[in-house]
C-alpha positions, -999 to 999 in steps of 0.1 A, spaced: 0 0 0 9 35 -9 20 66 13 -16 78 -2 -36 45 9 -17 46 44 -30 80 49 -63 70 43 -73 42 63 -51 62 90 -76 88 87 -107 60 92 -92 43 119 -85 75 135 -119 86 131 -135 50 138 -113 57 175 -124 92 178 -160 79 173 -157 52 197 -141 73 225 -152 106 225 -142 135 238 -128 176 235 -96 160 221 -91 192 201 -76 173 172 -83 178 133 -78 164 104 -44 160 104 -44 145 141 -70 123 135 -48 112 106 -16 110 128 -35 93 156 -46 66 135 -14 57 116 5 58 149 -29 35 160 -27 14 137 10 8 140 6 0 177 -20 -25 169 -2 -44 147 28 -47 168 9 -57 200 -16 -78 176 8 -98 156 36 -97 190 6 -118 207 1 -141 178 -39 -129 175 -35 -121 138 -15 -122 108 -5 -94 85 -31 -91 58 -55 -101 79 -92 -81 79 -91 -81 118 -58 -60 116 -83 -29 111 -97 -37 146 -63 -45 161 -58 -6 147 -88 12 163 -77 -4 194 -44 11 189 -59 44 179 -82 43 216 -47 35 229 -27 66 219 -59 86 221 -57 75 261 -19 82 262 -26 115 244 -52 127 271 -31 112 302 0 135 292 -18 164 281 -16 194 298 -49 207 322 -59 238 306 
């Protein structure tokens, strides 16, 4: 898959995540995007590291929006209080 394709189902998964897990995040597009690449790289790792899935595997987009939920915790756990 492309850089293009990459950036695209980032940018679902991060929105899938964002949609799951609500919240005043204050991200945009290009957040959402980030957060779900970065997502979806977590997921795999910890998805294929556990031996649930194997690459090129449909479930891998789940594995992903967990990831996403993941970083979106991290992201709100380190953020500053306004």
């Amino acid at each position: 898959m492309g850089i293009i394709g990459t950036i695209i189902i980032g940018f679902l998964v991060g929105l899938v995540a964002r949609f799951i897990k609500p919240g005043d995040d204050g991200l945009g597009f290009i957040g959402t995007t980030i957060v779900g690449i970065v997502g979806a790289f977590v997921g795999s790792y910890l998805g294929q590291a556990f031996g649930i899935y194997q690459v090129g595997e449909p479930i891998g987009f789940l594995g992903a929006v967990i990831g996403a939920m993941i970083v979106l915790a991290l992201l709100k756990a380190f953020a500053k209080k306004k």
